[in-house]
SERO-4910 file (N, C-alpha, C, O; in steps of 0.05 Angstrom, whole numbers):
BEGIN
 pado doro    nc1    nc2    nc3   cac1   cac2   cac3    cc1    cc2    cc3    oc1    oc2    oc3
  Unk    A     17    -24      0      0      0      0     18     25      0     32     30     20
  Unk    A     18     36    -14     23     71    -16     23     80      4     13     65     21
  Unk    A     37    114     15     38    118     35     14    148     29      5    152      7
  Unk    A     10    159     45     -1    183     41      8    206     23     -3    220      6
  Unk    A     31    206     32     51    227     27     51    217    -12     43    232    -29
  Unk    A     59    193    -16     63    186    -40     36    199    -56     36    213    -76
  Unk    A     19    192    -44     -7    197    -59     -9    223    -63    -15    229    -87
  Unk    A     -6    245    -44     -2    271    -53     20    278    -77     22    296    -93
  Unk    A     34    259    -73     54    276    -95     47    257   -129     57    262   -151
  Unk    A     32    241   -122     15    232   -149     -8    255   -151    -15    262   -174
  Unk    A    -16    262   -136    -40    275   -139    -26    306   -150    -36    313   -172
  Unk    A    -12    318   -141      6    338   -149     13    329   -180      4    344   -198
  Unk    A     22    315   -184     25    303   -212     11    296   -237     17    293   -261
  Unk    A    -14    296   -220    -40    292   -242    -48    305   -238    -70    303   -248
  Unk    A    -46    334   -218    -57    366   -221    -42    375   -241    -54    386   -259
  Unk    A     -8    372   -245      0    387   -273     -1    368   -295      9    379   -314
  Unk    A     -7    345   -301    -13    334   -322    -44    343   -333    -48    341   -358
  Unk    A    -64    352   -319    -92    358   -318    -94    385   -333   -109    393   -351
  Unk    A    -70    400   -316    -69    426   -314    -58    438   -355    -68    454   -370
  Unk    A    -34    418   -360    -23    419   -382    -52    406   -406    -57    419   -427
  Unk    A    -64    389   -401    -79    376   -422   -101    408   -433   -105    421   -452
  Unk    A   -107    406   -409   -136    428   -410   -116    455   -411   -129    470   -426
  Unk    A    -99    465   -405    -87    488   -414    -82    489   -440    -84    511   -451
  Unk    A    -74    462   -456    -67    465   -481    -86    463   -500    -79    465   -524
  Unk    A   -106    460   -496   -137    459   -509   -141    496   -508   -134    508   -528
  Unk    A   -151    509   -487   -153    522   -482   -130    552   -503   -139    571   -514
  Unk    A   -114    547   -502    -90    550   -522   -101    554   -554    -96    570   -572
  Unk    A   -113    539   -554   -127    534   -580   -147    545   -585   -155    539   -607
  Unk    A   -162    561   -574   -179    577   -565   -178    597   -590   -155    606   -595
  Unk    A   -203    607   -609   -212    626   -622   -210    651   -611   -225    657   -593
  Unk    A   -192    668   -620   -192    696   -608   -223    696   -601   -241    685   -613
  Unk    A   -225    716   -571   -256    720   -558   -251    704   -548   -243    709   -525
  Unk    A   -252    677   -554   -263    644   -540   -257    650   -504   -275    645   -487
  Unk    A   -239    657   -498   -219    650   -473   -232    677   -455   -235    671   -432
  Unk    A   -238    697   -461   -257    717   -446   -279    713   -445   -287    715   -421
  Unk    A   -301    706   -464   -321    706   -472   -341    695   -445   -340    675   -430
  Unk    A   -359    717   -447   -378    709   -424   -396    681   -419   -419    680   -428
  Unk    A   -389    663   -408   -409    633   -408   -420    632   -374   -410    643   -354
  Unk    A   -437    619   -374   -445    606   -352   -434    579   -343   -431    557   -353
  Unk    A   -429    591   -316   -420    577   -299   -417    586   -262   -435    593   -246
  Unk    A   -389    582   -258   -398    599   -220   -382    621   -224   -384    642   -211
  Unk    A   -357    616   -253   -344    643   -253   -351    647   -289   -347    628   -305
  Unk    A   -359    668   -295   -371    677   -314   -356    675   -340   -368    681   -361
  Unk    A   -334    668   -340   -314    661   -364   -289    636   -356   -283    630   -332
  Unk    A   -278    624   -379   -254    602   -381   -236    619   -370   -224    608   -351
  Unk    A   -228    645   -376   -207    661   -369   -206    673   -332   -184    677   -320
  Unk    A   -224    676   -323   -230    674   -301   -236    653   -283   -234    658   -259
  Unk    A   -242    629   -290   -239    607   -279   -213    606   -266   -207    610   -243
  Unk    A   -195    598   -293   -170    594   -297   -152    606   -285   -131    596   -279
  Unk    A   -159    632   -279   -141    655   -262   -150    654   -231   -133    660   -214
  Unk    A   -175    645   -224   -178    634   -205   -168    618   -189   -161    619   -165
  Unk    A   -167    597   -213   -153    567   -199   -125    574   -193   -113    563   -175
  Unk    A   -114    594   -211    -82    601   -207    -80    614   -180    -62    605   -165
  Unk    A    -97    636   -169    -93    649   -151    -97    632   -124    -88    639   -101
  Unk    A   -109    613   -128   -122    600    -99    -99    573    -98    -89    567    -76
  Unk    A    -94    565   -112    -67    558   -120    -38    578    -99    -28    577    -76
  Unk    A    -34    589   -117    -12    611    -94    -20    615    -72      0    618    -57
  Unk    A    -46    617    -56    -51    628    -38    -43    596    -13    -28    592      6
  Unk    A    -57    583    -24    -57    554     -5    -27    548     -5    -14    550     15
  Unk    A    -15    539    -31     18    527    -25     38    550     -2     51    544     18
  Unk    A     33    580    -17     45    595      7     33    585     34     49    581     51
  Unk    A     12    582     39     -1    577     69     16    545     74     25    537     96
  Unk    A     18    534     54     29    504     69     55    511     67     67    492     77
  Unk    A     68    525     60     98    539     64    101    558     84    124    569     85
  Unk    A     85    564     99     93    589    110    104    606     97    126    614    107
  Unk    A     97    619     74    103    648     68    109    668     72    126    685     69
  Unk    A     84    662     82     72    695     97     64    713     74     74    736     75
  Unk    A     51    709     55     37    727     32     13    730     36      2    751     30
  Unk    A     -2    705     52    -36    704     70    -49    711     48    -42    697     29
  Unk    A    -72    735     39    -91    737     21    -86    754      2    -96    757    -20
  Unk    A    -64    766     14    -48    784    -16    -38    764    -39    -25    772    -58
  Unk    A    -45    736    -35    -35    722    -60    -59    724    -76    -55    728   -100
  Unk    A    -90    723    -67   -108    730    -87   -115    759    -94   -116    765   -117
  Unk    A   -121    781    -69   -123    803    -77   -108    818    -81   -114    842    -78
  Unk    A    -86    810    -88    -66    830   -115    -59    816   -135    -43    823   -153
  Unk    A    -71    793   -133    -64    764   -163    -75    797   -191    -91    816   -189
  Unk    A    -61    791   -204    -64    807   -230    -74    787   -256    -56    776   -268
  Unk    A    -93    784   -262    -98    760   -273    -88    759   -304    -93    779   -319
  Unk    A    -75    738   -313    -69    731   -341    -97    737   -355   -120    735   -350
  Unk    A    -80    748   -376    -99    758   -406   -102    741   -432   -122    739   -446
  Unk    A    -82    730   -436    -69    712   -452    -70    676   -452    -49    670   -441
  Unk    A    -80    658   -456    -73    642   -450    -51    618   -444    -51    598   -429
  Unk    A    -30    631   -463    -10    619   -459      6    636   -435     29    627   -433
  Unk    A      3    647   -426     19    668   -405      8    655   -378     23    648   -359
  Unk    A    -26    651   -377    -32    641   -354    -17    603   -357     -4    597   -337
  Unk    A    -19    586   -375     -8    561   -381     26    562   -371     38    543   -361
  Unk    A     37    591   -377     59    582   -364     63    589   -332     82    581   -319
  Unk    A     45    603   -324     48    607   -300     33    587   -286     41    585   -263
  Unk    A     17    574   -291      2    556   -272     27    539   -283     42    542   -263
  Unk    A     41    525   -298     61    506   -294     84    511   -277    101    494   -271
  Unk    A     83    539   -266    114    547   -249     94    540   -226    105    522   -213
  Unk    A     72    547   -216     49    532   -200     51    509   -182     53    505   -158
  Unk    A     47    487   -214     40    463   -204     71    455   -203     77    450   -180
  Unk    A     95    453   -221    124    447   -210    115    453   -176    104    438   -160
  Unk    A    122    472   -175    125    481   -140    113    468   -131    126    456   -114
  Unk    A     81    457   -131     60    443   -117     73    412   -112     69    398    -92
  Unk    A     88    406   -133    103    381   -144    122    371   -124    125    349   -113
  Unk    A    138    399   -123    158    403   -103    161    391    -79    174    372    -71
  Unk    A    134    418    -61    130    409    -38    118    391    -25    114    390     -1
  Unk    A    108    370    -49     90    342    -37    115    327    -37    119    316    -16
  Unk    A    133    324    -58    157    309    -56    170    309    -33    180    288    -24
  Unk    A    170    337    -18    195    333      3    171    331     30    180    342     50
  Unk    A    144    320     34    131    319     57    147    290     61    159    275     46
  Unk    A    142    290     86    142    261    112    113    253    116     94    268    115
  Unk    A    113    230    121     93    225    135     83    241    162     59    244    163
  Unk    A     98    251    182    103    263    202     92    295    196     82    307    215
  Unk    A     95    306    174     79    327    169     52    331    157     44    354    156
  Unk    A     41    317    150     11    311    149     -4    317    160    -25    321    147
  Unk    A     -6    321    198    -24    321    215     -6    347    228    -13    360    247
  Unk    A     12    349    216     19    383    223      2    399    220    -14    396    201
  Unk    A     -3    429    243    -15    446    224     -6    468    220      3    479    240
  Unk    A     -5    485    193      3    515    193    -23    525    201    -43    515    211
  Unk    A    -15    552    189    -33    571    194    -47    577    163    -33    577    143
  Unk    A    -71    582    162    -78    601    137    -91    636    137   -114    645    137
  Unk    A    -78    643    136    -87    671    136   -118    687    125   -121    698    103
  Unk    A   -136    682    144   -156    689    128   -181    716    124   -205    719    119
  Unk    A   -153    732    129   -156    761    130   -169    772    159   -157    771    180
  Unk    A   -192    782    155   -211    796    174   -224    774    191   -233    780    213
  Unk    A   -225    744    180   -230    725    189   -201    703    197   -199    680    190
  Unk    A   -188    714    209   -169    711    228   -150    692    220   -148    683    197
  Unk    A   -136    686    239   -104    658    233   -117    638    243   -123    636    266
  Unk    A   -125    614    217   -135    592    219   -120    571    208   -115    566    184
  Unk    A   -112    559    236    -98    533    237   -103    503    213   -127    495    212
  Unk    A    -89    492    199    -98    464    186    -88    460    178    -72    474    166
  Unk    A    -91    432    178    -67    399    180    -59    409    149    -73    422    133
  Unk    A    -35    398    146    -22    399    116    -42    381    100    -53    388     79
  Unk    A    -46    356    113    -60    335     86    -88    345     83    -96    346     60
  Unk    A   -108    354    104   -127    362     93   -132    394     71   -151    399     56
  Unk    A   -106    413     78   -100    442     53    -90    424     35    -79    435     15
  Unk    A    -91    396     34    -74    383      2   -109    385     -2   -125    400    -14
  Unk    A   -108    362     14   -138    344     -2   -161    371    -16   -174    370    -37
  Unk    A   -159    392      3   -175    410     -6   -172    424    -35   -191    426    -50
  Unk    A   -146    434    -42   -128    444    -52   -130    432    -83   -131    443   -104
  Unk    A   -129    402    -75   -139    383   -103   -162    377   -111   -167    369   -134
  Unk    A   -182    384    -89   -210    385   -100   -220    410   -105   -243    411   -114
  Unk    A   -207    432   -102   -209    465   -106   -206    458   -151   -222    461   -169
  Unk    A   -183    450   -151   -174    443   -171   -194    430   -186   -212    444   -196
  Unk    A   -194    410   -188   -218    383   -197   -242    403   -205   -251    409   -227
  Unk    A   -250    409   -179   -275    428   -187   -279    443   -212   -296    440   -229
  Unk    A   -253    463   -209   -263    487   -224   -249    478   -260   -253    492   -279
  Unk    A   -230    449   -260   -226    441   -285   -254    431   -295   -267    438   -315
  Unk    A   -257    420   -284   -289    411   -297   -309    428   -299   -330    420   -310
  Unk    A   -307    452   -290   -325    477   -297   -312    486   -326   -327    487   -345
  Unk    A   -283    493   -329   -275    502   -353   -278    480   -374   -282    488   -396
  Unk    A   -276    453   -371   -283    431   -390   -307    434   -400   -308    438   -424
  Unk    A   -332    433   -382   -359    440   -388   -359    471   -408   -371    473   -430
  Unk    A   -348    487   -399   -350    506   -416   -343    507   -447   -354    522   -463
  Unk    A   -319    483   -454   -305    485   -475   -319    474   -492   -311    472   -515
  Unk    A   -350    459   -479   -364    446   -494   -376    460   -513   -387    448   -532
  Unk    A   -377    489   -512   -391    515   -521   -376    528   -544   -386    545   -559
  Unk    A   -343    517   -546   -325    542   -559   -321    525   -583   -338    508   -587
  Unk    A   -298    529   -602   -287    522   -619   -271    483   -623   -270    466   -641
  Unk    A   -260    486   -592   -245    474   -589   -255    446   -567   -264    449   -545
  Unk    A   -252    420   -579   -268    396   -563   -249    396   -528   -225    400   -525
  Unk    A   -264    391   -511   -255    385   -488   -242    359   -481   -255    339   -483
  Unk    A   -222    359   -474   -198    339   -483   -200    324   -449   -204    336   -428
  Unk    A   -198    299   -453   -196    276   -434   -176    276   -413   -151    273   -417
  Unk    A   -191    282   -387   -172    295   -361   -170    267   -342   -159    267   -320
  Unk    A   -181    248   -352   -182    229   -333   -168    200   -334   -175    179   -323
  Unk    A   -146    205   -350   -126    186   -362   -103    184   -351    -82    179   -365
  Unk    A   -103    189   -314    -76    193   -303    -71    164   -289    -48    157   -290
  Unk    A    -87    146   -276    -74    138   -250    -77    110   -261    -63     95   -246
  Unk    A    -89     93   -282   -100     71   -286    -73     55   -315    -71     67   -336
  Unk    A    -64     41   -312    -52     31   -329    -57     31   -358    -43     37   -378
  Unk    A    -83     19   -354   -107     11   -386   -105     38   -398    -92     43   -418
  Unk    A   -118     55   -385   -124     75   -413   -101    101   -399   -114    122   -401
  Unk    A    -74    106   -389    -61    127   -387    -53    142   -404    -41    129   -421
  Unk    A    -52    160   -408    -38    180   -428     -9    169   -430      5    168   -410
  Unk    A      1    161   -456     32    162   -456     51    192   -451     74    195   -444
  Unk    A     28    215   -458     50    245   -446     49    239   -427     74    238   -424
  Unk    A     41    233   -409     43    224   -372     74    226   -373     87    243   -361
  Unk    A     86    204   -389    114    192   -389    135    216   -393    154    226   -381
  Unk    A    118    221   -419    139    239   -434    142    264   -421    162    278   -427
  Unk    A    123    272   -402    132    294   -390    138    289   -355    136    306   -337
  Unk    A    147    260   -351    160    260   -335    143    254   -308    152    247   -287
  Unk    A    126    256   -312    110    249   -281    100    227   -265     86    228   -244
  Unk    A    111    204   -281    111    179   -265    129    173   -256    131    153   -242
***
């Protein structure tokens, strides 16, 4: 059996394999496409996306002790471009990559702090800011997938990471097994 720790840093791994598939679709995007107003919980792909980036920075600094607290979302400057946000959510998920690699078992049930402004210094375990952190993620890819059902460009298969039978061979090629 796997250890915890391992599993986070698979799961880190199939956040930037997830992150790369659906970024590079997105990429492909019809000038308009990537602003364009759709329904959903955030009103565009481009805002999704900048979302996920900022809540992203905000959590890893909190499981790092930073100390950047909510100035990682309310001064996030959001990508315009899609390839600009694609390369920044990859400097992102590396880092996310990073710091699951070098956890212990022993830090899991640690807790930092998260900074949550006017609503105070709130303590929580490293593995549950993962677990959260990956379903923060999950979420809002499958909001921008759903959306892509609308644009130019077909919504490309996010669920080809962990199973032998049907894995993506880029998995390999970019290193994440």
């Amino acid at each position: 059996m796997a250890s915890l720790t391992a599993h986070f840093s698979a799961m880190a791994r199939n956040n930037r394999w997830s992150n790369h598939v659906l970024l590079r679709a997105v990429c492909s995007l019809q000038p308009g496409e990537f602003e364009a107003e759709r329904t959903s919980f955030f009103p565009s792909i481009a805002e999704t996306l900048n979302h996920n980036l900022a809540i992203d920075r905000y959590y890893l600094d909190a499981l790092a002790q930073g100390g950047v607290g909510p100035a990682a979302f309310h001064v996030f400057e959001p990508y315009r471009e899609p390839q600009a946000l694609t390369d920044a959510q990859r400097a992102q998920d590396e880092a996310l990559m990073a710091f699951c690699d070098r956890l212990g078992e022993s830090d899991l049930d640690r807790s930092v702090i998260t900074d949550r402004g006017r609503n105070g210094q709130i303590p929580e375990r490293i593995d549950n800011l993962l677990a959260h952190l990956f379903q923060h993620q999950i979420h809002h890819r499958g909001q921008v997938h759903a959306m892509l059902a609308g644009t130019s460009v077909k919504p490309p298969q996010l669920d080809e990471f962990f199973l032998d039978y049907d894995r993506d061979p880029e998995i390999a090629r970019m290193g994440l097994l």
